[in-house]
N, C-alpha and C positions, 0 to 999 in steps of 0.2 A: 132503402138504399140512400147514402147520404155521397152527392159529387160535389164537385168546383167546376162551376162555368163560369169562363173568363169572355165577354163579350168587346166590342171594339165600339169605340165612339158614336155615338150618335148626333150628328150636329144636331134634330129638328126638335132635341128635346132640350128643355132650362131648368135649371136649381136657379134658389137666390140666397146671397150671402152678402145685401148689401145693406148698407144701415144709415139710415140716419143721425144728424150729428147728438139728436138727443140718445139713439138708441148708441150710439159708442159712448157717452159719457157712462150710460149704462155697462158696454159692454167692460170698461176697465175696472167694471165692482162687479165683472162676472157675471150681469143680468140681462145682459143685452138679449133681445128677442130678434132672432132672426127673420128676414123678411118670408109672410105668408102667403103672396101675392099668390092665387091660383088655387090655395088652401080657400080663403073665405070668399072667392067671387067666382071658385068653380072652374078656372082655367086649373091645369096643374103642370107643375117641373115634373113629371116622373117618365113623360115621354105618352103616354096616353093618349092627350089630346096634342101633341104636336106642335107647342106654342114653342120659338125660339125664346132666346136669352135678347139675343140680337134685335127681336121681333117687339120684348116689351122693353128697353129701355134700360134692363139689367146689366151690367158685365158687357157693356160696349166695347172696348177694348182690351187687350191685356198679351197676355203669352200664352202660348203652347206647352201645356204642363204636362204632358203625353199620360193621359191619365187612363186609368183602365179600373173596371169596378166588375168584383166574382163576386158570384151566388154560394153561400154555402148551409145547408138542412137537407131537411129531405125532400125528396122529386116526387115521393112515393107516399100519401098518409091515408087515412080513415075517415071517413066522415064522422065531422065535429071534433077533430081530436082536435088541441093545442098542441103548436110545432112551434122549435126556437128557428130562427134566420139569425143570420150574419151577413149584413154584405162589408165589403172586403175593401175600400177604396188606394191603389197603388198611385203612384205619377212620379213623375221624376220635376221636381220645382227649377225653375233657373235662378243661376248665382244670385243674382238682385234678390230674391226674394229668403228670408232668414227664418222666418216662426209662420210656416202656412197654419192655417186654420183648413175645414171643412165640413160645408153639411150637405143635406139627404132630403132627398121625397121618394115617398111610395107611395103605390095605393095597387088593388086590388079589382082582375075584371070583374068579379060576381059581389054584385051587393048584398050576397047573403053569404059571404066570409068576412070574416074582419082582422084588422089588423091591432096589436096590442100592446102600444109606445113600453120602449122602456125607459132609462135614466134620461133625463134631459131632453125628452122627445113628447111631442102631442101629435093628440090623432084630433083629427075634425072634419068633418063631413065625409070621413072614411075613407080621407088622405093621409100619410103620416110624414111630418119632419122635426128635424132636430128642433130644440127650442134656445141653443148657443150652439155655435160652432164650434166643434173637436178640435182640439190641437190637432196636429199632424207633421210633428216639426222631423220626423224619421220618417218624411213621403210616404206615411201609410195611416190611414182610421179606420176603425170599423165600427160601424152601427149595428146590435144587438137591437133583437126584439122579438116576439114570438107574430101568430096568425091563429086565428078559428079556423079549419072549413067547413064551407056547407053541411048541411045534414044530408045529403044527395049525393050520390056517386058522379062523376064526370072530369072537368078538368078547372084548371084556375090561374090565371098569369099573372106574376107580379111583376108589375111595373117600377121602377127605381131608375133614380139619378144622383150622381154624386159631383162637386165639385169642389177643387181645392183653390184656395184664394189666399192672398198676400198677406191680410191681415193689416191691409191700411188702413179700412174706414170709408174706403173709396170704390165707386164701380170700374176702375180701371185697374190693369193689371194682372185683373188674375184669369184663371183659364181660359182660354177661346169659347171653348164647348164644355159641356159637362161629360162624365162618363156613365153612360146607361146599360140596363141590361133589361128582358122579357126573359121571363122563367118562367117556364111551365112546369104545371104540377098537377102530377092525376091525385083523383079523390075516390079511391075504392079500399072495400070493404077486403081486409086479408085474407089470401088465400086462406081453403084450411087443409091442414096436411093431415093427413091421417096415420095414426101409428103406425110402426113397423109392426107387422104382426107377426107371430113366432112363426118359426117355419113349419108347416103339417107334419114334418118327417118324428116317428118315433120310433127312438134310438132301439137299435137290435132288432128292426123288423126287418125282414131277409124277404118276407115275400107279399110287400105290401097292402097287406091288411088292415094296418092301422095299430096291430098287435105286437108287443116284443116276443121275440121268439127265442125258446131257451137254444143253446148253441155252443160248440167246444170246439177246439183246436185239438188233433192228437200231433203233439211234437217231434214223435218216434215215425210215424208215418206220411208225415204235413198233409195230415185232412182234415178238412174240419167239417163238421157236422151238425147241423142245422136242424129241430125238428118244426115241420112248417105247422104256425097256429092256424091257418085258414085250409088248411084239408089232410095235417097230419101225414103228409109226408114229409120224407126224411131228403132234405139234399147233403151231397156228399162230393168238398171238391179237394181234389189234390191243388195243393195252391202254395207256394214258398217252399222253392225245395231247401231247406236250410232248417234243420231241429233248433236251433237256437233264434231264428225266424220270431220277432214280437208279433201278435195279432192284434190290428187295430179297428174298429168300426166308425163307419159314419158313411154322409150319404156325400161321395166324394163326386158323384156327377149331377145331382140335383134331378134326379127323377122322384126321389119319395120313398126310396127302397134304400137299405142298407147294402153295402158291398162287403164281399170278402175282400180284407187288406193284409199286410205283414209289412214292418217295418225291418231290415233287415241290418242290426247292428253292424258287421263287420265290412260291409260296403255302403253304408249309410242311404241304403233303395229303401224306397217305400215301392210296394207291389201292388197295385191295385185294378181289380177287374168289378170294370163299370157290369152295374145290371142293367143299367141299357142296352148296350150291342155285345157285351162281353167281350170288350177291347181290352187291354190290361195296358193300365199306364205304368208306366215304371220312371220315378223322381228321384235324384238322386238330393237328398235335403236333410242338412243335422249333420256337419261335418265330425260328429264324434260320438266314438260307439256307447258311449256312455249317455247322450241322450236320451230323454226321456220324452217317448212322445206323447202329445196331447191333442190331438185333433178337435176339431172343433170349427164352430161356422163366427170366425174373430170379422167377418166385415160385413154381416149380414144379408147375405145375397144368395141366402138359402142353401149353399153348397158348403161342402164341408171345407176348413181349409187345413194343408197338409202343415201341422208345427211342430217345437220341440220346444222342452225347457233343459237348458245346460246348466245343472246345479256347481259344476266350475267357478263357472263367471255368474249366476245366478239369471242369465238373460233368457229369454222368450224371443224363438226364429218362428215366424208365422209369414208363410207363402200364400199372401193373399188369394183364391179363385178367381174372385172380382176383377183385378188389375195385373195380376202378376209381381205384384210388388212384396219387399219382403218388410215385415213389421219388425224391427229391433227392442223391445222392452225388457228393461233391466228392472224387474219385481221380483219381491221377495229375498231378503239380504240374506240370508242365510242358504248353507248348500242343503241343509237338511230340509229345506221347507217342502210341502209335498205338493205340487201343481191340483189343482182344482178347478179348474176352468169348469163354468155353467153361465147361463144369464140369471142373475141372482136380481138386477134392473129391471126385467120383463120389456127390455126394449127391441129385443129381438134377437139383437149380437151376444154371443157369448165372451163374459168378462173372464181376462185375464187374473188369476188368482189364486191364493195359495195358504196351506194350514203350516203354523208353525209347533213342532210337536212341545219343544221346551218351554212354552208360555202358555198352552192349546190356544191360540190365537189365530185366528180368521182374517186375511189384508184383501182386501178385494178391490181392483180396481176398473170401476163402475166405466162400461163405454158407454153412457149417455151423457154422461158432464165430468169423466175426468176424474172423479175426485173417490178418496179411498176410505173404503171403509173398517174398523177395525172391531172383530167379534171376538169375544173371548167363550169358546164354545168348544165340550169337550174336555172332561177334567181329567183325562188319562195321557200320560204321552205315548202310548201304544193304541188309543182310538185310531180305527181305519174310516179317514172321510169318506163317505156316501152321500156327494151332496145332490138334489133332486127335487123336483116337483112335486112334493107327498099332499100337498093341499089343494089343487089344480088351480090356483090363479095365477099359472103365467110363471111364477117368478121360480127359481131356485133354491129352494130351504137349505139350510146347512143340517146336516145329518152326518155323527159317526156310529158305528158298532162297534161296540164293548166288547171286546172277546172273554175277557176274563168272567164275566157275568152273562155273558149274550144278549145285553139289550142294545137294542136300535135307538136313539135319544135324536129328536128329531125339532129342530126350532122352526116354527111356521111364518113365513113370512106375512101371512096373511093377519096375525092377529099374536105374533108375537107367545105365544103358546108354547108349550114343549111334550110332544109326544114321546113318552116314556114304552119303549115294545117290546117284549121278553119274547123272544123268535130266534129258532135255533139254537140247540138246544146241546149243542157241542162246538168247544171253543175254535178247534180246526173249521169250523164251517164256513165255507167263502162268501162274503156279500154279492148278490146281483140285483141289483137292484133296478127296477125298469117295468115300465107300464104295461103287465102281460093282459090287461082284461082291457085295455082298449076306452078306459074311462077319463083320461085324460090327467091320473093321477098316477106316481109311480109308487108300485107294490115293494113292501119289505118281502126280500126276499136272500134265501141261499142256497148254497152246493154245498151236498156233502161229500166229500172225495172218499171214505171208508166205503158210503156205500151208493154213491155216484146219485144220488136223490137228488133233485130241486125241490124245493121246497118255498112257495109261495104266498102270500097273503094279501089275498085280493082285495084290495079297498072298496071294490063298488059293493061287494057281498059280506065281505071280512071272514069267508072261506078261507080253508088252504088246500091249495092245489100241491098235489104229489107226484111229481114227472121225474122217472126214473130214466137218466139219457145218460151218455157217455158211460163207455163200461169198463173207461181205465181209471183210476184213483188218479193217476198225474193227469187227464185231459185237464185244456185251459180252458176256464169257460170266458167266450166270449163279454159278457156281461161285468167281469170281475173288475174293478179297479186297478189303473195302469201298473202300479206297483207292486201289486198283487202277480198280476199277469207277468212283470218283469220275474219275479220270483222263482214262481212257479216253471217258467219255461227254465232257467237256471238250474232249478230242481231235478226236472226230467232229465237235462242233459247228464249234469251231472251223478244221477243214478245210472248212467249210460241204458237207458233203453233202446228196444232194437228198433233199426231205420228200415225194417223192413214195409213195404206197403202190404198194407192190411185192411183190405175195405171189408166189413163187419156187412152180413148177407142177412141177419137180422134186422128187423124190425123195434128202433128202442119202445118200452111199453110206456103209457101212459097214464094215469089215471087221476082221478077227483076225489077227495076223499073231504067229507064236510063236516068232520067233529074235530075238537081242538086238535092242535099239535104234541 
């Protein structure tokens, strides 16, 4: 922490700025040494020992030059580090007097910090003052210099005086008093702050196990269906009465469980029923039905937070959980650019971010410092991003699927690598991609809408799991990428499927299957 403290006169302390007629002959060739009185006999001007001006015979008379002298470094150091000081000397000179001069003493309580002259300054006996007198003909000087501190934790006051003087040659005239200041300064060791650590919540887990859980939306009925990885049941909730109703996930009340959400274009609600008490919040956020939302935890404070990207105006509305605040960020120039939000930084917070299809370029703008980074990843302009944790260090890989070929191409942040994955094995097949085995790494994985299969690829075994769920071709699966999902619900509407409710008295089947795909 770096202030300014401004302190108020000191009579009981002295600087000397007086010279003998050898040392002015001096000082008109610039060499004059300023008087060290109290530097080599161990009294000192800096206020310390208390000696007056008045006391030794210095600056007997003169004016009231209303002087005032700040502290400016920091309050706050390390043991042993080196620290710059400034002190600051203001005064307002009377008309008589035309070219003031002025010099400085310090010194230091602890004899085991030191002080470290800079231009035209000596240190001696672990006093420090000027060795000429500063101009100061604009009523201001400042004296530059650094400090050692102790190797020891504790604290340490610097002692300083300053005084402006006429510039006769003479101990009359100039200041009354000098202007002093006592600065204290702690001597500890920095905090240490410990990362933000990612939040526990993994994404699509409905009945907090730690597991993604496969899961669909049917649009024609608004239920959506759940099948639980921790005991295989199936939840089933009517929730968004609206067929054109978006489905959204995240863990919007910060318990560690996913919630059933929907975004609901035409009145711009978000719908959301916390798995905590199963209260349903209802936000009205994303002034336009064309929004596209992207949830996500943008302030790090483990909740999700409720956002949109308006490809319009190209800006990013993020209702912070944390503060209620709304985040305004205009990323990604382009209306086609595709939102990608993940923390790709590993700092906790998910960065704002976005795939442009006409360049396949990557802008990501990192919330740990700001600053953007640019991937050119993805040689298709039809890649759907999947971006993800596929190598479990924390951070975000950038990953799209190939539909035309069905590989998964997958860049690692960990080592810069590129995993190459021929998975699924029909170009209609939807990405979901998400850590169903609880490893801490997220599984390539898809839906097939022909014949309602998931189809997974467990990284901790490099099995594939085969969970037959949803048993309409148009279900949304939860897991699908947002644009995906926009689509898709477009789709069903637009086949007009019927709105009748239909809760399915079946059991969807599941099963393991451990030989290739």
């Amino acid at each position: 922490m770096t202030i300014k403290f401004t302190a108020t006169k000191r009579r009981s302390s002295r600087v000397f700025i007086a010279f003998s007629l050898a040392a002015s002959t001096l000082l008109a060739m610039g060499q004059a040494q300023a008087n060290r009185f109290g530097i080599d006999g161990g009294e000192t001007a800096t206020g310390l020992q208390g000696m007056t001006c008045a006391q030794s015979g210095c600056h007997s008379s003169g004016q009231d030059f209303k002087s005032s002298l700040a502290f400016s470094g920091d309050t706050e150091v390390t043991p042993g580090s080196v620290n710059d000081v400034s002190l600051v000397l203001s005064f307002s000179a009377p008309s008589s007097v035309t070219s003031a001069v002025a010099g400085f003493q310090a010194e230091l309580s602890d004899s085991n910090a030191f002080l470290i002259a800079g231009d035209a300054q000596l240190v001696d006996d672990g006093k420090l003052s000027h060795m000429t007198p500063q101009s100061a003909s604009s009523n201001t000087a400042t004296f530059s210099f650094q400090w050692q501190a102790p190797e020891v934790e504790g604290s340490v006051t610097l002692y300083a005086c300053s005084q402006p003087a006429n510039n006769d040659f003479l101990q009359t005239g100039d200041d009354t008093s000098p202007a002093c200041i006592e600065q204290v300064i702690s001597v500890a060791e920095e905090d240490t702050v410990d990362p933000v650590e990612p939040s526990n919540f993994v994404a699509y887990d409905y009945d907090g196990d730690g597991l993604a859980d496969v899961g669909v939306r049917r649009p024609s009925s608004y239920f959506q269906y759940i099948s639980n990885s921790s005991d295989g049941e199936i939840q089933r909730h009517v929730f968004g009465k609206n067929s054109a109703d978006i489905p959204v996930s995240g863990d919007f009340d910060g318990d560690g469980i996913a919630d059933i959400a929907v975004r609901r274009p035409s009145s711009f609600f978000w719908y959301i029923k916390n798995s905590s008490d199963g209260e349903i919040q209802r936000i009205q956020f994303g002034r336009n039905a064309a929004d596209i939302p992207v949830p996500a935890d943008y302030d790090g404070d483990g909740i999700t937070d409720v956002a949109v990207r308006r490809a319009s105006n190209q800006f990013w509305y993020i209702l912070n959980s944390s503060d209620g605040e709304i985040q305004r960020i205009n990323f990604g120039l382009q209306e086609a650019d595709i939102p990608v939000p993940a923390d790709y930084d590993g700092d906790g917070i998910d960065d704002v971010a976005v795939r442009r299809p006409s360049n396949f370029t990557w802008y990501i703008l990192r919330s740990s410092d700001g600053e953007i980074d640019r991937i050119v990843f993805g040689r298709d302009q039809d890649d759907i991003p999947v971006p993800a944790d596929y190598d479990g260090d924390g951070k975000a890989d950038l990953a799209v699927r190939r539909a035309s070929n069905q590989f998964f191409y997958i860049l690692n942040s960990s080592d810069g690598e590129i995993q190459r994955i021929n998975f699924g094995r029909q170009s209609q097949d939807v990405p979901i991609v998400a850590d169903y085995d609880g490893d801490g790494k997220a599984d390539v994985a898809v839906r097939r809408p022909s014949t309602q299969l998931q189809y997974i690829l467990r990284s901790s075994d490099e099995l594939i799991e085969r969970i037959q769920f949803g048993r309409q071709s148009t279900d949304v699966p939860l897991a699908a990428p947002v644009l995906t999902r926009m689509e898709m619900v477009d789709q069903a509407n637009t086949a007009g499927k019927s709105l009748a409710f239909v809760e399915e008295e079946w059991a969807d089947m599941d099963f393991i299957q451990q030989e290739p795909e």
